[in-house]
Structures are given as structure tokens and as C-alpha cells.
VEXVOKE-913645 format. One record per residue (C-alpha): residue in three letters; chain; x negated, y, z. Coordinates in steps of 0.05 Angstrom, whole numbers. Layout:
// residues N
<kolfi res="Ala" chain="A" u="X" v="Y" w="Z"/>
...
***
This chain:
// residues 312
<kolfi res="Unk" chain="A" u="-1473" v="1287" w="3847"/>
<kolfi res="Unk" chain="A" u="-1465" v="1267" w="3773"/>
<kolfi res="Unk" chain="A" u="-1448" v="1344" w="3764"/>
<kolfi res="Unk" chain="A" u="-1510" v="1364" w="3789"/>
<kolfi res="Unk" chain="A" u="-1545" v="1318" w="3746"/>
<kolfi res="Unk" chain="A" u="-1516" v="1345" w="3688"/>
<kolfi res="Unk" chain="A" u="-1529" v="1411" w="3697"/>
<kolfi res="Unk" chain="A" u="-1606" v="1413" w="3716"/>
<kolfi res="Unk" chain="A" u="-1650" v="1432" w="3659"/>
<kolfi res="Unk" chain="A" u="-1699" v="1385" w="3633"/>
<kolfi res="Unk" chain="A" u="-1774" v="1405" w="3627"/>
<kolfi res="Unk" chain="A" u="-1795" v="1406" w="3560"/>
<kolfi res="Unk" chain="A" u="-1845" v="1366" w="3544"/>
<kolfi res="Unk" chain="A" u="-1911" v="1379" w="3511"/>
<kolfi res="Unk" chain="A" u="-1909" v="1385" w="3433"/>
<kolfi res="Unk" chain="A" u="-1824" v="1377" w="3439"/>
<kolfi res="Unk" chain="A" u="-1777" v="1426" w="3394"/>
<kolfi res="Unk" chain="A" u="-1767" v="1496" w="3422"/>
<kolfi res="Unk" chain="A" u="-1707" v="1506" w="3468"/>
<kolfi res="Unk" chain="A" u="-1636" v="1540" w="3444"/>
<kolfi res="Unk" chain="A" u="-1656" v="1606" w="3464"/>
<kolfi res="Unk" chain="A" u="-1720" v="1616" w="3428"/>
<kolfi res="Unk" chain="A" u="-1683" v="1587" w="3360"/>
<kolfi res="Unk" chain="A" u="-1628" v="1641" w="3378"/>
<kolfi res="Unk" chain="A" u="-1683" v="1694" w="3377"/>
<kolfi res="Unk" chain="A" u="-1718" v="1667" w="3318"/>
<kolfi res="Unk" chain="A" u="-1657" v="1661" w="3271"/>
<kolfi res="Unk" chain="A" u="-1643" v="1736" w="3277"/>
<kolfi res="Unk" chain="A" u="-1718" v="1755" w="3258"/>
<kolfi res="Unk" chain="A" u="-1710" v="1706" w="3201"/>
<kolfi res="Unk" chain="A" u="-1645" v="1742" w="3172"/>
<kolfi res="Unk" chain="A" u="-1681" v="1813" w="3176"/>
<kolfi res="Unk" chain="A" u="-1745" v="1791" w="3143"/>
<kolfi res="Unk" chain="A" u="-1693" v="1759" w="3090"/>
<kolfi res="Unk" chain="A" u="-1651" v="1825" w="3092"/>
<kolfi res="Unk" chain="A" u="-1718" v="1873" w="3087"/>
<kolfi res="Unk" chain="A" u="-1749" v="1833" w="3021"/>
<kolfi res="Unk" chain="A" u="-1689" v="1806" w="2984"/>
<kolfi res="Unk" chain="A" u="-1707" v="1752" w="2931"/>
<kolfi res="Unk" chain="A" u="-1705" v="1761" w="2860"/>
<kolfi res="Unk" chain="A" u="-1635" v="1735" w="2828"/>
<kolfi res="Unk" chain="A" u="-1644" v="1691" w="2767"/>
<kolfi res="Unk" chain="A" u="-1609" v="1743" w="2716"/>
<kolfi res="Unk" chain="A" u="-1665" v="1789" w="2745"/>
<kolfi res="Unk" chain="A" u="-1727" v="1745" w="2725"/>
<kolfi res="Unk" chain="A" u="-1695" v="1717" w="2655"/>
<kolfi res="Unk" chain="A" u="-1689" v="1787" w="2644"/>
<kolfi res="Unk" chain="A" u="-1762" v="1802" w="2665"/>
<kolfi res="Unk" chain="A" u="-1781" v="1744" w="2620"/>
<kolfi res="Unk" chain="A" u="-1741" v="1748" w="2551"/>
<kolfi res="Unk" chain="A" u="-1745" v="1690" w="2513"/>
<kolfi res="Unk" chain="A" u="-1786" v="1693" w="2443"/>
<kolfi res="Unk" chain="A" u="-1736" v="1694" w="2382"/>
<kolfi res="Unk" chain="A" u="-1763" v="1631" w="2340"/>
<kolfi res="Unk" chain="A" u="-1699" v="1641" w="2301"/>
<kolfi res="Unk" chain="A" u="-1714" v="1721" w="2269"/>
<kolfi res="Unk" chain="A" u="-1777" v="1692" w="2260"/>
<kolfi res="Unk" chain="A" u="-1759" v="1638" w="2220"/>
<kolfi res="Unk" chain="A" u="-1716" v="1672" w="2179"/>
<kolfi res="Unk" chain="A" u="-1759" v="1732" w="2166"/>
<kolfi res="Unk" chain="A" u="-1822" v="1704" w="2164"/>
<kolfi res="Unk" chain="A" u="-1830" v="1635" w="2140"/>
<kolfi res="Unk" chain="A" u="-1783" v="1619" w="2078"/>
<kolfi res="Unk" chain="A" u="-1834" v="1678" w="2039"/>
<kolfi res="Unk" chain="A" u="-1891" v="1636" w="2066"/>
<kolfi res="Unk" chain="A" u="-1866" v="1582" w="2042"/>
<kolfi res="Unk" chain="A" u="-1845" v="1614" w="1977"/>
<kolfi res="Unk" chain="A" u="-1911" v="1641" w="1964"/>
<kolfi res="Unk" chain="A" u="-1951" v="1568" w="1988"/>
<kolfi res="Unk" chain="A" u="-1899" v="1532" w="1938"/>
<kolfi res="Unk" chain="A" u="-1924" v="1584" w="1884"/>
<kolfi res="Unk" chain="A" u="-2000" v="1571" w="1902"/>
<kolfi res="Unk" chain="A" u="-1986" v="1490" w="1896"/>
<kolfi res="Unk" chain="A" u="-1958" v="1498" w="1827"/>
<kolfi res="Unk" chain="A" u="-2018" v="1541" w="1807"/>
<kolfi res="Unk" chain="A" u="-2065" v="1492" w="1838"/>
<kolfi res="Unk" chain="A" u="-2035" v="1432" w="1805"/>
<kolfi res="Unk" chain="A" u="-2039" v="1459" w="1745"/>
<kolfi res="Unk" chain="A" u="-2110" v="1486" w="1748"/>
<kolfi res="Unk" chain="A" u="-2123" v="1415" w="1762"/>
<kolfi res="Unk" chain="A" u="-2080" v="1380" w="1707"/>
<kolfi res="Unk" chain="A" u="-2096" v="1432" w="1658"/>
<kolfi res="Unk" chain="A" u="-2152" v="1414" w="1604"/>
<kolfi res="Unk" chain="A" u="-2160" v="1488" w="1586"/>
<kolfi res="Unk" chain="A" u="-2209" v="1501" w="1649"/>
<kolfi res="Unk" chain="A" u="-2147" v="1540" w="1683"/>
<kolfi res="Unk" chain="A" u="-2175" v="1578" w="1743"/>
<kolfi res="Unk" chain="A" u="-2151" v="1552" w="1805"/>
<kolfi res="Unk" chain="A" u="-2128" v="1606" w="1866"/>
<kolfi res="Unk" chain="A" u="-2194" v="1597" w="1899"/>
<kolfi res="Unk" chain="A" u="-2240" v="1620" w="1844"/>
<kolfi res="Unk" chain="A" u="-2184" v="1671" w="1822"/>
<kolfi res="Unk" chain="A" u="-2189" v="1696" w="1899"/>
<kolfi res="Unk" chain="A" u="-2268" v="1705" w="1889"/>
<kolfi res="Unk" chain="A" u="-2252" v="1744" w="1829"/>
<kolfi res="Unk" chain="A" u="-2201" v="1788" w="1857"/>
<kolfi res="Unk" chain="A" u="-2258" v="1804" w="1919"/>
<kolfi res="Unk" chain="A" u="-2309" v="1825" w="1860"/>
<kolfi res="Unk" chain="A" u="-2265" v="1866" w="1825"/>
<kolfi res="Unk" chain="A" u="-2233" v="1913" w="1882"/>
<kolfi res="Unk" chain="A" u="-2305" v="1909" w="1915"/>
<kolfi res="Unk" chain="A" u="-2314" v="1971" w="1868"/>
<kolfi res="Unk" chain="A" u="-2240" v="1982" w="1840"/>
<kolfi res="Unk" chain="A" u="-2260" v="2056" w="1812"/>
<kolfi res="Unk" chain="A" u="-2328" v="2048" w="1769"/>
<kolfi res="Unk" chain="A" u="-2332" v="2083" w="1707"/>
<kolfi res="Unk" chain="A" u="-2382" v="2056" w="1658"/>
<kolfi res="Unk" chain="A" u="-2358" v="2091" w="1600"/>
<kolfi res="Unk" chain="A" u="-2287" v="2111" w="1565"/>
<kolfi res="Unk" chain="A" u="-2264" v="2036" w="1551"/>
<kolfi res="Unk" chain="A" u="-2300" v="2012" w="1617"/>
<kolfi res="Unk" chain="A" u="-2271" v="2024" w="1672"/>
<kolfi res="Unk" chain="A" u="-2247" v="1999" w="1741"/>
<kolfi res="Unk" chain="A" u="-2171" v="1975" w="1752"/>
<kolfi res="Unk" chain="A" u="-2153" v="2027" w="1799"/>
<kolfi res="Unk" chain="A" u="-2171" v="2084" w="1743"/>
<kolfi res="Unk" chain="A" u="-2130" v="2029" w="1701"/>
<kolfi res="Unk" chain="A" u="-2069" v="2029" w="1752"/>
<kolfi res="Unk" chain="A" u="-2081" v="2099" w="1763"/>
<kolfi res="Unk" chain="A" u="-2078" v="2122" w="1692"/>
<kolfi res="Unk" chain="A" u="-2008" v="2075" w="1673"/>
<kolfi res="Unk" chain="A" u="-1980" v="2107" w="1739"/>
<kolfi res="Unk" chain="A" u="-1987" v="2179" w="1717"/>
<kolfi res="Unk" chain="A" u="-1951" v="2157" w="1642"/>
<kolfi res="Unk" chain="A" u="-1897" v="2130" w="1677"/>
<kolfi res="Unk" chain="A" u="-1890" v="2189" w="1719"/>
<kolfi res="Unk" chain="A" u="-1891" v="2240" w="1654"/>
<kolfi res="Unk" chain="A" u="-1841" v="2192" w="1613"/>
<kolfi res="Unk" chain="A" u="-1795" v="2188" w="1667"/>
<kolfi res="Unk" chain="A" u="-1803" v="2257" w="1688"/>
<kolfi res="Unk" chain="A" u="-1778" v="2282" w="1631"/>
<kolfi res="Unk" chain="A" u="-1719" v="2230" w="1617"/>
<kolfi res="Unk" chain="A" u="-1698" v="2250" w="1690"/>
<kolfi res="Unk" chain="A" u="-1698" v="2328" w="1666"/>
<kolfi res="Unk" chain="A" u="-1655" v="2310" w="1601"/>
<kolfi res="Unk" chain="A" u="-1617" v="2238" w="1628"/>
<kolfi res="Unk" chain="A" u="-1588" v="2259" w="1698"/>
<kolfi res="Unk" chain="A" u="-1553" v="2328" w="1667"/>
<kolfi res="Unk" chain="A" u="-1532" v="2293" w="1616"/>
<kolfi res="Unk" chain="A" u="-1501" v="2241" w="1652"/>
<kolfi res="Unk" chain="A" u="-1468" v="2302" w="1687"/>
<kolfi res="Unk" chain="A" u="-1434" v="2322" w="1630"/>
<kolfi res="Unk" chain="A" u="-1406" v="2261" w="1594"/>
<kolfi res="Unk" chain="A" u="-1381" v="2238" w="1665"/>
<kolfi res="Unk" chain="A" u="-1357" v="2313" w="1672"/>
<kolfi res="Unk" chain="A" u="-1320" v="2327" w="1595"/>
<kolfi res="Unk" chain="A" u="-1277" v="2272" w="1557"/>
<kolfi res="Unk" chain="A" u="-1294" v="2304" w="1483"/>
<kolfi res="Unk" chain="A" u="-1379" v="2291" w="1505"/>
<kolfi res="Unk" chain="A" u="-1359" v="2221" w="1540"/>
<kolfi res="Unk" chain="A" u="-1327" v="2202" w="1473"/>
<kolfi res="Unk" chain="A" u="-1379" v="2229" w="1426"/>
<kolfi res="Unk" chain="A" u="-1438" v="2198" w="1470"/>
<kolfi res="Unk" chain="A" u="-1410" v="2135" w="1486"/>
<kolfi res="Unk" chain="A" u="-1415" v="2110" w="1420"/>
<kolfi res="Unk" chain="A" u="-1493" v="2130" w="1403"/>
<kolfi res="Unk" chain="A" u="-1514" v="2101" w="1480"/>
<kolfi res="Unk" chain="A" u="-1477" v="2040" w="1462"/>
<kolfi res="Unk" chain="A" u="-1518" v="2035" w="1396"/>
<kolfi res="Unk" chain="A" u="-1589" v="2051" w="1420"/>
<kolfi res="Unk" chain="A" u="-1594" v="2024" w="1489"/>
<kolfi res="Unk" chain="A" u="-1595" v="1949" w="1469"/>
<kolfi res="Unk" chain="A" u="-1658" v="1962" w="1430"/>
<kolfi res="Unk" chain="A" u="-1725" v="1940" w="1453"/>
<kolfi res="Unk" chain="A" u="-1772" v="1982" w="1479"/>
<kolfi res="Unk" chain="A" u="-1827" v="1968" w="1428"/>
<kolfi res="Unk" chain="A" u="-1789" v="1983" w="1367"/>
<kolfi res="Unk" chain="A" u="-1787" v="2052" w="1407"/>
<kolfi res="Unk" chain="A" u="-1860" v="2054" w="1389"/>
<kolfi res="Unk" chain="A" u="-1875" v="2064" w="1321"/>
<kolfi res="Unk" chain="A" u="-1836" v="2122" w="1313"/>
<kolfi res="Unk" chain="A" u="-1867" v="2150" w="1361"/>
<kolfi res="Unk" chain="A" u="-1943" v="2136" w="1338"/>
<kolfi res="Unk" chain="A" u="-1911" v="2168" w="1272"/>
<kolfi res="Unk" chain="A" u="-1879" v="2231" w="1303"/>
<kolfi res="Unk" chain="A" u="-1932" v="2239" w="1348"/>
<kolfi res="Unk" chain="A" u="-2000" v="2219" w="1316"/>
<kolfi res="Unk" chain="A" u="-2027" v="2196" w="1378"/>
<kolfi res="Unk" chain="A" u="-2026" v="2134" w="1425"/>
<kolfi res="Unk" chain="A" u="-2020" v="2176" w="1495"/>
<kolfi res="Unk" chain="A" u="-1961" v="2211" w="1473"/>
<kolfi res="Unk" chain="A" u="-1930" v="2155" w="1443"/>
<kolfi res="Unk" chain="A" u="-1927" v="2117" w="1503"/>
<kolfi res="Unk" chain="A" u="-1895" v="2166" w="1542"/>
<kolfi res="Unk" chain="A" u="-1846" v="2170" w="1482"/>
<kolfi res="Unk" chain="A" u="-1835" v="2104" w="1485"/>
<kolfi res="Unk" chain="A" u="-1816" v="2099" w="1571"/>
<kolfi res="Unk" chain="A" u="-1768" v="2165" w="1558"/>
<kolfi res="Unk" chain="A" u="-1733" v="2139" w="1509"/>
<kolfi res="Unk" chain="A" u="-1725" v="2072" w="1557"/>
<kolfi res="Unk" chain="A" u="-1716" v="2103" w="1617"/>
<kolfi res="Unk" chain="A" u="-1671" v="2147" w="1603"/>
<kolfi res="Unk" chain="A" u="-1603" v="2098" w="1596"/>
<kolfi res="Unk" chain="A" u="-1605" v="2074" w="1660"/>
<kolfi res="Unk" chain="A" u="-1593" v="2143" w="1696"/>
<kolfi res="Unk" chain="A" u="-1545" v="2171" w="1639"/>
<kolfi res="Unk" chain="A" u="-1497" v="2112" w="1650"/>
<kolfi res="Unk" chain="A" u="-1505" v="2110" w="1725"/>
<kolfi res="Unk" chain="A" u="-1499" v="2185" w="1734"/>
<kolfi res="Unk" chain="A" u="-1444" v="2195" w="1687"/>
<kolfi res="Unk" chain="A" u="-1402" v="2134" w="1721"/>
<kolfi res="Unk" chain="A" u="-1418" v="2160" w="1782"/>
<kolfi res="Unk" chain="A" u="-1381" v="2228" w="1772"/>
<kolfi res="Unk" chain="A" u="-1319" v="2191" w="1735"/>
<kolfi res="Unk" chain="A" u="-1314" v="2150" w="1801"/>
<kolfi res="Unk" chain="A" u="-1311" v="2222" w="1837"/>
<kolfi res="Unk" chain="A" u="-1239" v="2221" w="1876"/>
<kolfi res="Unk" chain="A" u="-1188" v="2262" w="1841"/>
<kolfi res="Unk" chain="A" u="-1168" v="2302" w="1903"/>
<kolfi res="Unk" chain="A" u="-1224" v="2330" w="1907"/>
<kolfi res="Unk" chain="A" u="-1210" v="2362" w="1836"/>
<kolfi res="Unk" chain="A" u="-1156" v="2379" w="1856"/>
<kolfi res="Unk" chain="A" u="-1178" v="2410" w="1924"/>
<kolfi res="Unk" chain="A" u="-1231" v="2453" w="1876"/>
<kolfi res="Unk" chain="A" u="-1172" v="2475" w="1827"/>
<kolfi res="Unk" chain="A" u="-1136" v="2502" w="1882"/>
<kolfi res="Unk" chain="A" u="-1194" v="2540" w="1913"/>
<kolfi res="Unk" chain="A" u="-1212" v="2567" w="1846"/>
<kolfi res="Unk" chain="A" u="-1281" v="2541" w="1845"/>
<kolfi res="Unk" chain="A" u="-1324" v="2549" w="1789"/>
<kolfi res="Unk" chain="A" u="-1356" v="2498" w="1752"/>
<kolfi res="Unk" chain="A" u="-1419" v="2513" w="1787"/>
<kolfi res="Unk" chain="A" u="-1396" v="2507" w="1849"/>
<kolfi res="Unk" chain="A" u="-1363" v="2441" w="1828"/>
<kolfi res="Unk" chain="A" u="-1425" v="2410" w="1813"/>
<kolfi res="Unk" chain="A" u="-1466" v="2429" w="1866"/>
<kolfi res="Unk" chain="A" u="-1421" v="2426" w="1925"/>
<kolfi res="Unk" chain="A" u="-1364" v="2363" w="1900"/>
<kolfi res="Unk" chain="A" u="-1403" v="2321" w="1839"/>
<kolfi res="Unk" chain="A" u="-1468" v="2318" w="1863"/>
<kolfi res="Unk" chain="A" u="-1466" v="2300" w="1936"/>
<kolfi res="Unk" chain="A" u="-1407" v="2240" w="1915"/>
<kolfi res="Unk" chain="A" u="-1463" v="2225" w="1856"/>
<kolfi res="Unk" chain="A" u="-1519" v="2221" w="1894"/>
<kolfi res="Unk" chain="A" u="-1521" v="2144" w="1906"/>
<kolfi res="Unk" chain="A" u="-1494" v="2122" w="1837"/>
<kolfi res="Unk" chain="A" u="-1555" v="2173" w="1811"/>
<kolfi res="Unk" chain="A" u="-1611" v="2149" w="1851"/>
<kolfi res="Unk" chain="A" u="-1595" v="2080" w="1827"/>
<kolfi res="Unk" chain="A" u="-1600" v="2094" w="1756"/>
<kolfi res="Unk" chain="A" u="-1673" v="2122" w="1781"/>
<kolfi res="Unk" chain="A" u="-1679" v="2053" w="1809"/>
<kolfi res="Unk" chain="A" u="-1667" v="2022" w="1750"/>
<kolfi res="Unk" chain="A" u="-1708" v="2072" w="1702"/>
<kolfi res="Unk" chain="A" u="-1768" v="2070" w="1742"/>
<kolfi res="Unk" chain="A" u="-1770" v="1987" w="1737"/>
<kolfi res="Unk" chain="A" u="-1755" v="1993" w="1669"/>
<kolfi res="Unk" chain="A" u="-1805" v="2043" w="1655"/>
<kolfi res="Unk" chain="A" u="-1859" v="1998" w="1694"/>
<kolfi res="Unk" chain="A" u="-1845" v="1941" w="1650"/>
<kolfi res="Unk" chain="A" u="-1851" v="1980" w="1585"/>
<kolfi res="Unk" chain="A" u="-1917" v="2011" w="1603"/>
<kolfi res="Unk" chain="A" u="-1951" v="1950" w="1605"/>
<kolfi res="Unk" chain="A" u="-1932" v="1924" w="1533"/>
<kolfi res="Unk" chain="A" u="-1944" v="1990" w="1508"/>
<kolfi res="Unk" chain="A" u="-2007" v="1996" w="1527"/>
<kolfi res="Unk" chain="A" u="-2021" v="1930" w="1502"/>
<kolfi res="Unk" chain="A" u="-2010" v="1952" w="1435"/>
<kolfi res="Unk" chain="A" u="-2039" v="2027" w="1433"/>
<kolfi res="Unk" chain="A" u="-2107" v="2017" w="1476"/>
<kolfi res="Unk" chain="A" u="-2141" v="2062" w="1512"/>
<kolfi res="Unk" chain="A" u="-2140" v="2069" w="1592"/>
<kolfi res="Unk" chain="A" u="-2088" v="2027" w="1628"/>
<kolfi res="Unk" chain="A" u="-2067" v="1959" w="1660"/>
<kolfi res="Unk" chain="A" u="-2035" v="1935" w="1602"/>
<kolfi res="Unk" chain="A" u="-2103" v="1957" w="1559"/>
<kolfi res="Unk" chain="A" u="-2144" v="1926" w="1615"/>
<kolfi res="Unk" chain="A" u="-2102" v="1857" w="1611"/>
<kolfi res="Unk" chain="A" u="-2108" v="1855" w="1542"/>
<kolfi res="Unk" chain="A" u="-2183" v="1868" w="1535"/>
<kolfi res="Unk" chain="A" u="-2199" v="1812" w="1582"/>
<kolfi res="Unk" chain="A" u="-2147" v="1767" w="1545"/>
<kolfi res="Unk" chain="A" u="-2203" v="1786" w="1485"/>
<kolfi res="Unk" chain="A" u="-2260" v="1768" w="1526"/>
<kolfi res="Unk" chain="A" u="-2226" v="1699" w="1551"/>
<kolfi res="Unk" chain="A" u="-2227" v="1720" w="1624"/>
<kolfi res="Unk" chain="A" u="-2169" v="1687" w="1650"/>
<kolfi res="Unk" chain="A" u="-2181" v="1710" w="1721"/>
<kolfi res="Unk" chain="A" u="-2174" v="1776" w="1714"/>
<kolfi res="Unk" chain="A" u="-2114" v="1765" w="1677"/>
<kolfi res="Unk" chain="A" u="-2078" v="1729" w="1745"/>
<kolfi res="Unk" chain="A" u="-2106" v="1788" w="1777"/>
<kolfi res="Unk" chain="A" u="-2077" v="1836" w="1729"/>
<kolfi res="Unk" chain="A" u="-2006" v="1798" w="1731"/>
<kolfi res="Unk" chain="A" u="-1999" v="1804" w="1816"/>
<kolfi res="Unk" chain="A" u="-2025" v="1877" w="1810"/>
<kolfi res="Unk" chain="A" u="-1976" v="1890" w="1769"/>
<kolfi res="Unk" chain="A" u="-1917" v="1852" w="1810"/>
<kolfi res="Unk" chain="A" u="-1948" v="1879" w="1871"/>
<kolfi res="Unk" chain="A" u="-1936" v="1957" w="1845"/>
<kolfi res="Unk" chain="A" u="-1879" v="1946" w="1815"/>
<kolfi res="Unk" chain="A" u="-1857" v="1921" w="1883"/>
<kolfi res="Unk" chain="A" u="-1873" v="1978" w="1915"/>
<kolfi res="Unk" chain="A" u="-1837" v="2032" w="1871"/>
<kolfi res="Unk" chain="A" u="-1780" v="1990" w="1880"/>
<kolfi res="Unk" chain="A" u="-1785" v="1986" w="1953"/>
<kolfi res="Unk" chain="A" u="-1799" v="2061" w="1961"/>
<kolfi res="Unk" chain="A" u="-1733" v="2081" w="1918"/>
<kolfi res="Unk" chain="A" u="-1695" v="2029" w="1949"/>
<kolfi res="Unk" chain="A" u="-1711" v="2063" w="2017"/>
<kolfi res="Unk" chain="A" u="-1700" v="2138" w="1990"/>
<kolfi res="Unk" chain="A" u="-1629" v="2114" w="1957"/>
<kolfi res="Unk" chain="A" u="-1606" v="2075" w="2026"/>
<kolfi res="Unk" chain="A" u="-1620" v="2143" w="2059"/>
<kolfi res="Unk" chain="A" u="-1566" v="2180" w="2016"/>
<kolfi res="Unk" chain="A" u="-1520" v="2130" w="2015"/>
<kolfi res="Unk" chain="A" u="-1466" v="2134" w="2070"/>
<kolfi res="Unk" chain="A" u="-1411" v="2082" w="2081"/>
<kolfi res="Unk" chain="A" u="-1348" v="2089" w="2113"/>
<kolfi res="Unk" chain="A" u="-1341" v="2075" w="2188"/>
<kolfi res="Unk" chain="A" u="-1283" v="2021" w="2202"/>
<kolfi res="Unk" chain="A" u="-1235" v="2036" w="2251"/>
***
């Protein structure tokens, strides 16, 4: 009697839970819908969703921000301070937007925009150092190359290469007789140091085996150059160009300066005469500004032949 009891199945009632068999058939349905659309792991989604790197961005990105808003509160503070009427950024900005709104005017042969200006400098500094390339990187070659020319240079380099580039000048505007030529004498005669030392140390520094390597193949001294100095003297080279073409930069200016004519350092000099200060702060981060950019470009065009030894 109490089995019977037991074992008789209760109705379910209206609204009750679902009996054992029906949870039996749901559970399997469950695990294939699970099975069929599996969901995403966590490595997948962070993955999906890389974080933002706040760091690369802080070190790239804001210290020259705040370099260049430290430099703009100086100026400002002393535009303010200053009883000289010192033009402060803002007015210097206006000024900058008037001049390059028509950078390449020509109102005459002393008159002219600062991109003719720029221009003009530019292809000096391209003709001086030009031609101390031509005469300083063979050169270089062949005091590095021969002890009797290292000794007999050495001396002479040592002598004139501490001198300053403006006392280059007058002899030129004497041999010369003009103020174009002059200036170009003036950036060969300063550019030129930089890639005679640099090349010339550059082959000394040359590994001795590969001398050697050449004596035993015979080589000529051709062949020595071209295929064992001047790949191994490529980098030391193209830093001495580095170096020339910065120096060369910073001579044009002064010379200019003094000689007249066409040219960034004539153009900062003739609006030092008419007391525009503006275009003077203008003329300095033009400057700065190409200068940066001939330094960035030869930076890039030496990393490119320089090759370093893979560790092990």
C-alpha cells in the first residue's frame, strides 16, 4: 500500500516546473545551440579591442609640445616685460600669415619674397658645397690612404680649420671681385673640413685584413678604392656631409649679411634696417626650420648606408 503510493505520479499542476523528462530533452538542445555558436574567449575580444598606447604617445608627442609651449611662454613674457615694444607670438603669427600669403613676389632686384630669399641661399649652399665635396671627399681618400700626404696635410688642416668663417671672406671679395662668388668661396672653404677629416678617418679605421686580403689578390689601387675603402667609408663619409652641410647653412647666413644682395641672411638684415622685428622672428624659425630639414634628410640617407653588426 505505501509502495503504491510512492510510485504513482503526481499531476502537475498549473504554472508548476516542467517534469524530469522535458529538462532531459531541453539540456541536450541547450549544449548544441552552445556547441553550434561558441562564445568569444576573452584573449579573442582584448585582441579585437587593443588598448590605446598613452605611453608612445607621451613620449613622442608631448615633451616637444611642451618644449615648444615653454619656448612660446618665454617669448610672451618677455614681449610683455620688454620696454622695447618686443612683438609678442600672436602678432609675430599675423606677420608670418602676411608674408607666406605671397612668399614669391618680386618687386624689383632688392625686393623680393622670402621664398626667392630661401631659394636663392639654398642654391649657394648647394654650389659651395658642391664643389668642396668634388675636392674634400678625394682628398680625404688620400691622406687616409698615403702616410707621406696624412703627414704633410695634417699640419695645414690643423692650422686653417679653427678659423672663422668670416675671416674666409675678405679674401675672397679680393680674389674674386664680386659678392656672389665670394660667398660660395667662403662655404667651400668651410665646408670642406668636415668631410676631409671624416673621410680620411674613415679609411684609417678600414680593417687591416682586408689590405691584406687585396695584397694577396693583387688588386689594384683602383679596385681598392672602389670595391674595399669606399663601401667601409661610406658612413664615416656621409657624416662629414652631415656636418658640412650644417656648417655651410650657418655660414650662409652671416655671409650674406655682410655682402647683400638676394638671400635670407640679406633679407634678415634689411628688415633689421627697417626696424621690423617681426620679420626678423620669422626669418630666425625659417632658418631653424630648413636647417632642420637638411639635417633630417642626410640623417635619413646616412642611416640607410650604415649597417651594424647582428649579435649572436
Amino acid at each position: 500500500m505505501v509502495a503504491a503510493v510512492f510510485h504513482t505520479p503526481l499531476p502537475a499542476a498549473a504554472g508548476s516546473s516542467p517534469s524530469l523528462p522535458s529538462l532531459a530533452k531541453a539540456v541536450p538542445a541547450r549544449a548544441e545551440a552552445s556547441m553550434a555558436k561558441p562564445a568569444p574567449l576573452a584573449a579573442d575580444r582584448s585582441a579585437q579591442r587593443s588598448p590605446f598606447d598613452w605611453r608612445g604617445l607621451w613620449l613622442k608627442v608631448v615633451p616637444p609640445v611642451l618644449g615648444l609651449a615653454l619656448l612660446i611662454g618665454i617669448w610672451a613674457m618677455v614681449s610683455v616685460t620688454s620696454s622695447n615694444n618686443f612683438p609678442t607670438p600672436w602678432a609675430t603669427a599675423q606677420q608670418a600669415a602676411q608674408v607666406f600669403s605671397d612668399p614669391f613676389y618680386q618687386k624689383g632686384p632688392n625686393d623680393q619674397g622670402i621664398g626667392w630669399n630661401i631659394w636663392s641661399s639654398l642654391k649657394r649652399v648647394a654650389l659651395g658645397f658642391g664643389l668642396a665635396a668634388l675636392v674634400g671627399i678625394p682628398l680625404g681618400f688620400m691622406i687616409g690612404r698615403f702616410t707621406f700626404l696624412s703627414r704633410m696635410f695634417n699640419p695645414l688642416i690643423s692650422l686653417l680649420r679653427p678659423v672663422s668663417p668670416l675671416a674666409w671672406l675678405p679674401i675672397g671679395l679680393l680674389v674674386f671681385k664680386g659678392a656672389h662668388p665670394a660667398a660660395i668661396w667662403t662655404i667651400f672653404i668651410c665646408s670642406i673640413w668636415p668631410m676631409v677629416i671624416n673621410t680620411a678617418v674613415g679609411v684609417q679605421r678600414v680593417p687591416q685584413d682586408y689590405m691584406n686580403v687585396a695584397r694577396v689578390l693583387n688588386l689594384s689601387e683602383w679596385k681598392i678604392i672602389t670595391k674595399i675603402l669606399f663601401p667601409a667609408v661610406l658612413p664615416y663619409m656621409l657624416t662629414g656631409v652631415r656636418l658640412a652641410v650644417g656648417t655651410a647653412w650657418l655660414v650662409i647666413v652671416a655671409a650674406e649679411m655682410l655682402t647683400g644682395g638676394v638671400g635670407i641672411g640679406f633679407w634678415v638684415w634689411d628688415e633689421w634696417n627697417n626696424l621690423n622685428v617681426k620679420n626678423i622672428i620669422i626669418a630666425i624659425f625659417v632658418i631653424g626650420l630648413v636647417g632642420l630639414i637638411l639635417e633630417y634628410v642626410l640623417v635619413k640617407l646616412a642611416s640607410a648606408f650604415t649597417y651594424e653588426e647582428v649579435k649572436s
